[in-house]
C-alpha atoms as one frame of an Amber mdcrd trajectory, in Angstrom:
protein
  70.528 146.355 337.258  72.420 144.400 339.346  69.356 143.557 341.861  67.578
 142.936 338.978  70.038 140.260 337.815  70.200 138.906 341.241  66.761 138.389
 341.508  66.442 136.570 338.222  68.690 134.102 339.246  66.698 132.897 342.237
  63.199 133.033 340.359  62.198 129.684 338.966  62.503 128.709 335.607  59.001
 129.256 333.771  57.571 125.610 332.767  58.028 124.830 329.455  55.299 125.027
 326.849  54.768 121.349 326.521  54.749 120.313 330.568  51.355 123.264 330.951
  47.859 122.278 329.625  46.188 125.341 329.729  47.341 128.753 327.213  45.045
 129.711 324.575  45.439 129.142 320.951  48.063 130.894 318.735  46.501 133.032
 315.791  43.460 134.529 318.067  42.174 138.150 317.518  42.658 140.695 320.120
  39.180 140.397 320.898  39.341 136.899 320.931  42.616 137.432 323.652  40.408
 139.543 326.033  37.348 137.050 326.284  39.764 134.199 326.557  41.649 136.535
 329.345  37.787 137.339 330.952  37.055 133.141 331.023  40.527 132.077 332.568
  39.625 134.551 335.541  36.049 133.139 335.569  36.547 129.818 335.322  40.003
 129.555 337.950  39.767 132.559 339.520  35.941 132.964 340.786  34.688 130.944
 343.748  30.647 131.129 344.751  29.669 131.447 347.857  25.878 131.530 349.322
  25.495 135.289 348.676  27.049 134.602 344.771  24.259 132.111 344.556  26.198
 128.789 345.632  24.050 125.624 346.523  22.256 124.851 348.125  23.047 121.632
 347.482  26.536 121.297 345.050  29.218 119.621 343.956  31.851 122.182 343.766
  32.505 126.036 345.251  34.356 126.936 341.091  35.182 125.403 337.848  39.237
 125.499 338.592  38.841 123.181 341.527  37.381 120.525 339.031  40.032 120.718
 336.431  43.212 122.221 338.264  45.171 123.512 335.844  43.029 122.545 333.376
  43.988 118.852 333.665  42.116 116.023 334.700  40.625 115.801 338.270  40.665
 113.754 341.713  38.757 111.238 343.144  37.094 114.046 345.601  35.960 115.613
 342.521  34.331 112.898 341.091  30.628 113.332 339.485  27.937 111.012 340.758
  25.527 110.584 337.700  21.974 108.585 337.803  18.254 109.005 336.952  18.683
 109.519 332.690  15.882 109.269 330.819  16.669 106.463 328.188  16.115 103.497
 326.124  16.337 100.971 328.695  13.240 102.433 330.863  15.011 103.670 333.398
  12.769 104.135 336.737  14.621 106.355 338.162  14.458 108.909 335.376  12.043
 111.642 337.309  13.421 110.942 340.844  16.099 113.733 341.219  18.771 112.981
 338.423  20.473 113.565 336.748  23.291 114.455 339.206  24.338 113.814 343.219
  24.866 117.304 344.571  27.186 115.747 347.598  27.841 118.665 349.566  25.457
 121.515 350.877  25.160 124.561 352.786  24.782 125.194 356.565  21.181 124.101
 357.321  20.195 122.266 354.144  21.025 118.454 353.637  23.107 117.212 350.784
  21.919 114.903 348.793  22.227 110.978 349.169  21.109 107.995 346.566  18.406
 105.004 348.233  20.012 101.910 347.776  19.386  99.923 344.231  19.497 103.113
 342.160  21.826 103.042 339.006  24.596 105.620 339.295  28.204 106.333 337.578
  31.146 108.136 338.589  32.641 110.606 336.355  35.739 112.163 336.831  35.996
 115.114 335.652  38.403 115.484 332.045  41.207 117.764 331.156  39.882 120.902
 329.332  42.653 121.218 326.500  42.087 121.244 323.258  38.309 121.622 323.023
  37.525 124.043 320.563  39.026 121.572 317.725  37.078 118.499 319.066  34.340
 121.111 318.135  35.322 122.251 314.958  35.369 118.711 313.413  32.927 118.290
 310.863  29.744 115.816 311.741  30.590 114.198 308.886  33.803 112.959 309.668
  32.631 111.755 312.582  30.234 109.535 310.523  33.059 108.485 308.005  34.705
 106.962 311.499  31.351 105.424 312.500  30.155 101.270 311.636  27.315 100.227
 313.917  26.925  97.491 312.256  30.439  96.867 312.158  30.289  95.827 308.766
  34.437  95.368 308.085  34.553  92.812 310.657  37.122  94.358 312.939  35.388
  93.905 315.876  34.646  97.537 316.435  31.554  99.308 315.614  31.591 103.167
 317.085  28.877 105.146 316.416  27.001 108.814 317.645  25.368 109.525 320.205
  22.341 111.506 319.262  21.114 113.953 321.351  18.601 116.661 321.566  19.824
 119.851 320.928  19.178 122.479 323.592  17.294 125.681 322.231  20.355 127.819
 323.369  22.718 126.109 321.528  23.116 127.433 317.757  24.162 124.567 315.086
  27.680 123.923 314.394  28.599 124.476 310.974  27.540 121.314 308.891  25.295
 119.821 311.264  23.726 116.402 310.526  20.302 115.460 312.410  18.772 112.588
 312.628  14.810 112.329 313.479  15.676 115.829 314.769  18.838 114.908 317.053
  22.116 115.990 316.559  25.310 114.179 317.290  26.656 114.960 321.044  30.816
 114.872 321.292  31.366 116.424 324.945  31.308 114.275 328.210  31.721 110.594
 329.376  29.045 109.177 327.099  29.312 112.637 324.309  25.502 113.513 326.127
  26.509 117.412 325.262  26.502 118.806 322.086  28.345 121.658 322.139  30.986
 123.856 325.351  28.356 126.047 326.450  25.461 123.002 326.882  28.299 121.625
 329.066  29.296 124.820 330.488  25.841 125.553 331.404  25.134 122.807 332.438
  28.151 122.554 334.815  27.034 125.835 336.345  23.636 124.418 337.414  24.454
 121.014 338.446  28.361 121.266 339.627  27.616 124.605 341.430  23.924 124.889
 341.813  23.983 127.923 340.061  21.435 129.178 337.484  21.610 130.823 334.056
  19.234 131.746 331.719  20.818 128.721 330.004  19.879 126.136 332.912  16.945
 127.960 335.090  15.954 125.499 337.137  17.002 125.289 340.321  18.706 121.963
 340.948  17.797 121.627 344.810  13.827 122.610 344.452  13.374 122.023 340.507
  11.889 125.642 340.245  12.975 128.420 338.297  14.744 131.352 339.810  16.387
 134.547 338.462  19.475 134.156 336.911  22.699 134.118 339.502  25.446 134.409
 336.287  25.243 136.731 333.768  25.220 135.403 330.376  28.208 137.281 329.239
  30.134 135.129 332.489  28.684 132.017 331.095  30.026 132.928 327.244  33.128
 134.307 328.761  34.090 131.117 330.028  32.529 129.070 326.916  35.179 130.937
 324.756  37.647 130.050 327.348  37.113 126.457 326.930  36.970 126.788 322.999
  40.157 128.552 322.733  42.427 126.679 325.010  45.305 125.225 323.214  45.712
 121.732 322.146  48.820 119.864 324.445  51.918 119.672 322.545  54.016 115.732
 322.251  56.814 115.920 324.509  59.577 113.865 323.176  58.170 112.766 320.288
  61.806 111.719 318.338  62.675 109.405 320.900  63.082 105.560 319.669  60.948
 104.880 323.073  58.216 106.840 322.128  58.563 106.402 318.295  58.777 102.563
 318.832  55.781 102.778 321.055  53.445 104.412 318.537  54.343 101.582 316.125
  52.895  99.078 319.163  49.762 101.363 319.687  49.161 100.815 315.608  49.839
  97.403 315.904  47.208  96.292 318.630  44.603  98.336 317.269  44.355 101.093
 319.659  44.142 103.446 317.011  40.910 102.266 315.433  39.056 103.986 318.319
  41.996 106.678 319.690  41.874 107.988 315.823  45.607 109.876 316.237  44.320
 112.713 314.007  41.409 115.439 312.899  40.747 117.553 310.667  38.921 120.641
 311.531  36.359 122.158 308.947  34.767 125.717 308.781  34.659 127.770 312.134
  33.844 131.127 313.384  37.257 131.351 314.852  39.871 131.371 312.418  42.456
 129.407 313.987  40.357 126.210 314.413  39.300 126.182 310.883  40.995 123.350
 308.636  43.418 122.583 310.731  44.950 119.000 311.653  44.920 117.929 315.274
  46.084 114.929 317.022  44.096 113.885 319.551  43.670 110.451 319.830  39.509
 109.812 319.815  36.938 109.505 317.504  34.289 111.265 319.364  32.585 107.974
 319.386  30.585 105.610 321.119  31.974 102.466 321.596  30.745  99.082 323.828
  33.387  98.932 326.428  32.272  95.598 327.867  31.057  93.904 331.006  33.921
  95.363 333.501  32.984  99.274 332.672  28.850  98.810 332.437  27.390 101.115
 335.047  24.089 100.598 334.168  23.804 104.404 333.386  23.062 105.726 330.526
  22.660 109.509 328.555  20.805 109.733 325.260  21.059 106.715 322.996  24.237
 105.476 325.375  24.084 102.057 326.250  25.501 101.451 329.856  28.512  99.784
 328.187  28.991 102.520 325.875  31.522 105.582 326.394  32.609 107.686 324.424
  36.340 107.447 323.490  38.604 109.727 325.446  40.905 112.047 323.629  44.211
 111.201 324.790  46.493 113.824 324.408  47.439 115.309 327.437  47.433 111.989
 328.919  50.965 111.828 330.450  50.410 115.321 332.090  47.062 113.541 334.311
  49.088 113.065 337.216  49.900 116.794 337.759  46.460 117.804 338.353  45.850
 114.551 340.698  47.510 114.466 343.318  50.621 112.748 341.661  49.051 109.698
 340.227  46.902 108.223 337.656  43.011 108.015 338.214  42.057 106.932 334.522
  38.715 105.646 332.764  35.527 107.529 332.948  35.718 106.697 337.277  38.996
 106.643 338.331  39.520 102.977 338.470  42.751 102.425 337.117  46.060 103.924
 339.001  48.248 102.990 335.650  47.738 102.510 332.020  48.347  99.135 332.047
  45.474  98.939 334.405  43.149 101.325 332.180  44.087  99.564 329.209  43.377
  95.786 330.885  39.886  97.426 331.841  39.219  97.377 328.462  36.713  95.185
 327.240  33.616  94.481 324.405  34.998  95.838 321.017  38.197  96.683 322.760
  38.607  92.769 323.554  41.352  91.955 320.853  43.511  95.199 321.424  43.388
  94.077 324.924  44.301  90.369 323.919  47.105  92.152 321.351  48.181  94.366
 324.624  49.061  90.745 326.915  51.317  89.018 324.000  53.805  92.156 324.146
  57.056  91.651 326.092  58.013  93.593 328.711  60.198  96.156 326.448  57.135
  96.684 324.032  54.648  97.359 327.206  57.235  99.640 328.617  57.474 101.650
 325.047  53.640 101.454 324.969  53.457 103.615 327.789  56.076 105.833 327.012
  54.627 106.746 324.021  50.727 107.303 325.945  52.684 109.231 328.376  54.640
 111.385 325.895  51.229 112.796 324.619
């Protein structure tokens, strides 16, 4: 007993609940526990090599190294998107895209871009909190949307609509339009639902197919499936069930003071603070209020973030708003400082947020009259979440 004592004492303390991003949702099943248990080890724990069906062209070797502890990532993770199919006629749309697989194995080539094509960065997003995002009703969504921004506020978010893939099964309350449904996961919301992404992800991240995604992304034919389906819904529910991040001091004036600013400059009319989830499969998503700072949304962002890429009925200006809680945990998973907006660009907030442009102009403007103390409680409070 005494040994036992002794050796407590020089164990580290366990982080607290609110400093860790990833932990699955209370209220689950037992059934629900094990496939959640089955997706952590897939998705952190489970590295592909050439004989696992790696390549041979890729991105990444897992899922963890994209999203370390389920937070955001790092510049060497970064996505290099180009080649969508879209509105604007894009010529490269049948020339390799839609994603740069940067690295390859030993005798094959990875891939490079010519010069003059369009391309964006994407880093890759924290993971938390998912499984809500995808529980809220389309028509909320909807409620939030004014493309023709017909208060006058300046702000006019609206859907991306996307094609369904066969695999995916409708969400609860699904609204099409001319047979599209609204997309809510990625930079520009060009997924619809966790396993189109997670699929997805597999083929182009990893160059790994799945009955979901059987084309080979190095020679564009199909090939036998190199995860099992059950791997590829393991880590689906994963994602789904991960628990939202929790406010860390959320009663102090700073932070309290700081939301009033956020109000005040209009940040909240495109970082919606709350949700409210509607039916689900899952119990403990249904009906439940969530604060996490997006309106699943796309919104024109201005000249400064126009890639000149685009997915679905995304303009090149457009992106989808970013939740933001989990925000002031980014820096844990890279590297020890910030690498915000959909690339990277900005080191700070105060950098992110000047980025900001098109219907985000007069928060920006709003964001330059505060003084120094309201800045600083600004980004307490964005940190605290």
């Amino acid at each position: 007993m005494l040994l036992l004592a002794g050796c407590e004492k020089l164990l580290p303390p366990a982080p607290a609940d609110d400093a860790l991003l990833d932990g699955p949702i209370v209220g689950l099943t037992p059934e629900q526990n094990a496939q959640f248990l089955r997706g952590d080890v897939a998705f952190n724990d489970e590295v592909f090599t050439a004989a696992t069906g790696l390549g041979p062209v890729f991105v990444a070797s897992s899922c963890g190294s994209c999203h370390a502890g389920d937070g955001k990532g790092h510049p060497t993770t970064t996505l290099t998107r180009f080649g969508q199919t879209d509105s604007t006629g894009n010529p490269w749309a049948l020339r390799g895209g839609p994603q740069l697989q940067n690295r390859a194995l030993p005798g094959h080539q990875p891939e490079t871009l010519p010069a003059g094509v369009p391309f964006s960065r994407f880093t890759p997003p924290a993971n938390t909190g998912l499984g809500y995002l995808d529980a809220v009703p389309d028509t909320d969504l909807l409620a939030l949307s004014d493309p023709a921004d017909r208060d006058g506020d300046g702000i006019s978010g609206r859907p991306n609509w996307i094609d369904r893939p066969d695999f995916s099964a409708e969400r609860p309350g699904t609204v099409t339009r001319a047979g599209r449904c609204i997309g809510r996961y990625g930079k520009k919301a060009g997924a619809y639902d966790l396993l189109h992404q997670t699929a997805n992800a597999y083929n182009q991240d990893m160059g790994v197919v799945s009955t979901y995604a059987p084309t080979d992304a190095y020679t564009g034919q199909p090939l036998d499936p190199e995860v099992s389906n059950q791997t590829v819904l393991d880590v689906v529910a994963y994602l789904r069930l991960l628990k939202a991040p929790i406010q860390r001091e959320a009663q102090h004036p700073d932070v309290l003071a700081g939301q009033q600013v956020f109000a005040r400059a209009g940040c909240d009319r495109c970082h919606v603070p709350a949700l409210r989830t509607g039916p689900s499969p899952i119990a403990a998503l249904a009906h439940q209020t969530v604060r996490p700072y997006t309106d699943l949304l796309l919104h024109d962002m201005g000249p400064a973030l126009n890639d000149g890429y685009t997915e679905g009925t995304a303009e090149p200006a457009e992106w989808r708003t970013p939740p933001l809680w989990g925000l002031g945990l980014s820096k844990r998973s890279q590297g020890g400082q910030y690498f915000l907006l959909h690339d990277g660009r900005a080191h700070s907030i105060e950098a992110a947020i000047r980025l900001h442009g098109g219907e985000a102009d007069r928060s920006r403007a709003r964001f330059e009259q505060l003084t120094d103390p309201e800045r600083r409680q600004l980004v307490r409070f964005l940190e605290s979440l």
